[in-house]
C-alpha positions in Angstrom: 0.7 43.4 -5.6 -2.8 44.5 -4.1 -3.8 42.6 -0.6 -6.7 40.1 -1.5 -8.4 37.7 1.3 -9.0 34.7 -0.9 -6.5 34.1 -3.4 -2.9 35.4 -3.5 -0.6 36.8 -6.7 2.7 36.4 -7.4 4.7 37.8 -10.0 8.3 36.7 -10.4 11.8 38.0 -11.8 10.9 35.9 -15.1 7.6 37.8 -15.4 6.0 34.4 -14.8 2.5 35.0 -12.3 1.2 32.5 -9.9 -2.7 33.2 -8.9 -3.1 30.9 -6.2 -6.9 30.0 -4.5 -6.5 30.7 -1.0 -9.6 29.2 0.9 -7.9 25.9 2.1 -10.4 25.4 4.8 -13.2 25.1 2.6 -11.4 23.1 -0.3 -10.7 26.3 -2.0 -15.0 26.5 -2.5 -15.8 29.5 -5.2 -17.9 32.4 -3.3 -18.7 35.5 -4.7 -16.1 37.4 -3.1 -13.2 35.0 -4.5 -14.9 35.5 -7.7 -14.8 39.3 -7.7 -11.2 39.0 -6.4 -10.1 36.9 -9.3 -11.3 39.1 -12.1 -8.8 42.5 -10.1 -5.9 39.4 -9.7 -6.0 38.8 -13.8 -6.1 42.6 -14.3 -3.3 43.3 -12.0 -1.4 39.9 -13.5 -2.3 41.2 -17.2 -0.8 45.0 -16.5 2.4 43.6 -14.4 3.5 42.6 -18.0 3.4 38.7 -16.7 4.5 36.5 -19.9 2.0 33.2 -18.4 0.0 32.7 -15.7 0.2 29.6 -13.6 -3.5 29.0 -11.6 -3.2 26.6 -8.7 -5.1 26.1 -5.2 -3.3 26.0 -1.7 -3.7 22.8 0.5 -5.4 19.8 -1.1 -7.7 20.9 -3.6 -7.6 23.2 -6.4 -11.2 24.2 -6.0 -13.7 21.5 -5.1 -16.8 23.6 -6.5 -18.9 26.5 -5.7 -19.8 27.5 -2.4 -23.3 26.0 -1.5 -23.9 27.3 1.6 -23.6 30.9 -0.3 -25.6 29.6 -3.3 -28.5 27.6 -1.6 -30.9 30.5 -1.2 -29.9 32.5 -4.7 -33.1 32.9 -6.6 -34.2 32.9 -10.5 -33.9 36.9 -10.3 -30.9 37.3 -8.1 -28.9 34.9 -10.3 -29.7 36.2 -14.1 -29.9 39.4 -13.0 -26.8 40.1 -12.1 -25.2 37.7 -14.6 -24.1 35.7 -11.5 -20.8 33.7 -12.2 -19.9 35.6 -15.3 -16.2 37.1 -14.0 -14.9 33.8 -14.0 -14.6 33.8 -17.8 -12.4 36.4 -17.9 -9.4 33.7 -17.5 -10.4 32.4 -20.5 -10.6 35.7 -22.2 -6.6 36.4 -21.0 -4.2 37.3 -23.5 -1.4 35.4 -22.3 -0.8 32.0 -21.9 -2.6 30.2 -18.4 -1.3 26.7 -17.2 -3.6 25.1 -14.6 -1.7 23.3 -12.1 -4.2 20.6 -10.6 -3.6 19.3 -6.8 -6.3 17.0 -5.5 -10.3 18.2 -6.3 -10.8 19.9 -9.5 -15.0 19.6 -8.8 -18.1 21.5 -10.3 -17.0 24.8 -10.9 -13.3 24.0 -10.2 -13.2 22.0 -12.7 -14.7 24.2 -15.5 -12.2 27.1 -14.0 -9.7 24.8 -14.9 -10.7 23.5 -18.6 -10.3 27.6 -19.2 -6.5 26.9 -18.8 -4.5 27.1 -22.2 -2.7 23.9 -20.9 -3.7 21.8 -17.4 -1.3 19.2 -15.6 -2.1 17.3 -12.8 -1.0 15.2 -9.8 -1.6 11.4 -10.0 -4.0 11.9 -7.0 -5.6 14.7 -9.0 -9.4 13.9 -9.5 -12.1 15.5 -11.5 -15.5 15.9 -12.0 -18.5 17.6 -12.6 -21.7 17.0 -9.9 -23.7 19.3 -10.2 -26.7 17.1 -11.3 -26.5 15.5 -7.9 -27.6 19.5 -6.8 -30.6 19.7 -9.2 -28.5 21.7 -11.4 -26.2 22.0 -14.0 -22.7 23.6 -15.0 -23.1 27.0 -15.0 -19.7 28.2 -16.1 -19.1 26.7 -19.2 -18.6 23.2 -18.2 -21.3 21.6 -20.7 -20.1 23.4 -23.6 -16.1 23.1 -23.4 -15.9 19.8 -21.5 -17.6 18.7 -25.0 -15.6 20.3 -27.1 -12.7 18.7 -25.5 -13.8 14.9 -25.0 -16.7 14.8 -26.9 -20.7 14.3 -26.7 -20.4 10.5 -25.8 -18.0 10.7 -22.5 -19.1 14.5 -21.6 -23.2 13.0 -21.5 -21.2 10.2 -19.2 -19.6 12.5 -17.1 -22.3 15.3 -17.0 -25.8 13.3 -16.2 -23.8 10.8 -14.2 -21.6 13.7 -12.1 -18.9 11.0 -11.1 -15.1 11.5 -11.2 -12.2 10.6 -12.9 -8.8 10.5 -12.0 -5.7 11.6 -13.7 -4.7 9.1 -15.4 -8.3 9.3 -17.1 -8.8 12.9 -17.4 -5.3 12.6 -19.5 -6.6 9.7 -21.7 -9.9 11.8 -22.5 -7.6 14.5 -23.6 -8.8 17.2 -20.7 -5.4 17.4 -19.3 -2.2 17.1 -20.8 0.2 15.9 -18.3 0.2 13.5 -14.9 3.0 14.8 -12.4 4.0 13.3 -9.0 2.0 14.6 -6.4 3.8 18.0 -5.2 5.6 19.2 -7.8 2.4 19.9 -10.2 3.3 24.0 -9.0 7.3 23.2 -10.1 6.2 21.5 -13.4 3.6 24.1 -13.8 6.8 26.7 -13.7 9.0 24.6 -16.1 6.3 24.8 -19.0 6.0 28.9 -18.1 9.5 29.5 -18.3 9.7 27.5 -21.5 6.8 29.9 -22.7 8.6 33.0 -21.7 11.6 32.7 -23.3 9.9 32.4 -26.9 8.6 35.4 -28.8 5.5 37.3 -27.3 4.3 38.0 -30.3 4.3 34.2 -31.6 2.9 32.3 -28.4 -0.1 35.5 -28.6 -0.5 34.0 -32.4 -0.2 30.2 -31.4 -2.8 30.4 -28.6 -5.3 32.4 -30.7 -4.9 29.7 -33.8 -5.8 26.8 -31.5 -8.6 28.7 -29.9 -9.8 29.6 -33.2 -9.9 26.2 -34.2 -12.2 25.7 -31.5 -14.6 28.4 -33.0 -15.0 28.2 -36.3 -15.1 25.8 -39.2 -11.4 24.2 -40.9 -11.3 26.7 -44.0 -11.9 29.3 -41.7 -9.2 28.5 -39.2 -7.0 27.6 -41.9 -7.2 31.6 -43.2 -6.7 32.9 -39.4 -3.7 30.6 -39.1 -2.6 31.8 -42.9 -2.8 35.9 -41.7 -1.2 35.6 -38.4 1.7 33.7 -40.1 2.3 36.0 -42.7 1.7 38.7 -39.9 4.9 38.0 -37.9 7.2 38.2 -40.8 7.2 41.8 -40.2 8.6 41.9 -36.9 11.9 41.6 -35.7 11.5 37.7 -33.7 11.1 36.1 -36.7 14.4 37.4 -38.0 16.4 37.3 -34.8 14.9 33.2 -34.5 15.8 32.1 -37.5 19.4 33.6 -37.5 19.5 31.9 -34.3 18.9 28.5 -35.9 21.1 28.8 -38.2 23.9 30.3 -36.4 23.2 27.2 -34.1 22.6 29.4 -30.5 19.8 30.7 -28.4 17.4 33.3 -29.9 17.3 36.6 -28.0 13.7 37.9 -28.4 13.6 42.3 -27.7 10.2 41.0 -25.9 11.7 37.9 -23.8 
């Protein structure tokens, strides 16, 4: 694994990575130099031949926004023209499956890092939010547009022109995370799902995660065909055979890509 300064990458004997945000003494704040450091951690994760990525913070946040000490003085040009902020949507871009394993702040641009994550579980003392109208601005990686998509135009207008925070326990009821664990073993849960993704077909959970994102992107007759075709696709590999003779032969499947 290549040395970085503000995050750290893990990749275990399941082939399961851990990309960890490693600025604990600022709340794990996003600065340019994290940023370029997570777009090399996803390539080196992605070539490692991880099966899922699990994306966490160290201490007590998983990121509680951007740096603004860093971004204070940015100007009109020096932000648009460099497309500032842009390498952080290469997580959602990932191949592979990414659980986000929330502990404590998941704030501004934490929190939109983490609605990129295929699946996101939390701590109970997990809290989200996204204030950047309190800055004079607004989301700037992606947080208007998915964190509508996923709880709709009434409560993301609430959360957005407001910038308060919700906890867990209401994140999970508006449908932005999917599980609320006990406070310190978000990371161990986290790995419990991964493994569970690991041992199934490569080919399948690649065709299951681009379904549901395609269902996100296009209308229902069109989703319903890009379903349809990757269906029919993985008949002609070898998982779908060696699964269903599993079944019925009533034992674990034993994927050639597991």
């Amino acid at each position: 694994m290549a040395h970085y300064d503000t995050l750290s990458l893990t990749v275990d004997d399941d082939r399961i990575a851990q990309l960890t945000l490693d600025r604990p003494e600022a709340l794990n704040a996003l600065n340019s130099a994290m940023m370029a450091e997570f777009a090399a951690a996803l390539v080196e994760a992605t070539q490692s031949g991880a099966r899922a990525l699990i994306l966490t913070g160290k201490g007590r946040a998983f990121a509680a926004g951007a740096d603004i000490a860093e971004m204070r003085d940015r100007t009109f040009g020096s932000m648009s023209d460099a497309n500032h902020l842009a390498l952080w949507e290469r997580l959602a871009d990932l191949p592979i499956p990414t659980i986000g394993a929330i502990n404590g702040f998941a704030l501004g641009g934490g929190c939109e890092i983490a609605m990129m994550c295929d699946i996101l579980i939390a701590g109970e003392s997990a809290s989200f939010g996204l204030p950047e109208i309190t800055l004079g601005i607004i989301p700037g990686i992606g947080g208007t547009q998915r964190l509508t998509r996923i709880v709709g135009k009434a409560q993301a207008m609430d959360l957005i022109l407001t910038g308060r925070r919700i906890d867990a326990d209401e994140a999970r009821r508006l449908g932005l995370i999917s599980r609320v664990v006990v406070d310190g073993e978000v990371v161990e849960q986290a790995q419990v799902i991964a493994r569970q993704i690991a041992g199934s077909s490569a080919r399948a959970v690649r065709a299951a995660k681009e379904c549901v994102l395609r269902a996100d992107q296009s209308s229902l007759s069109e989703g319903l065909l890009f379903e349809r075709r990757w269906f029919h696709s993985l008949f002609a590999f070898d998982d779908q055979t060696e699964g269903m003779t599993a079944f019925l032969e009533k034992r674990p499947a034993r994927f050639a890509d597991a």
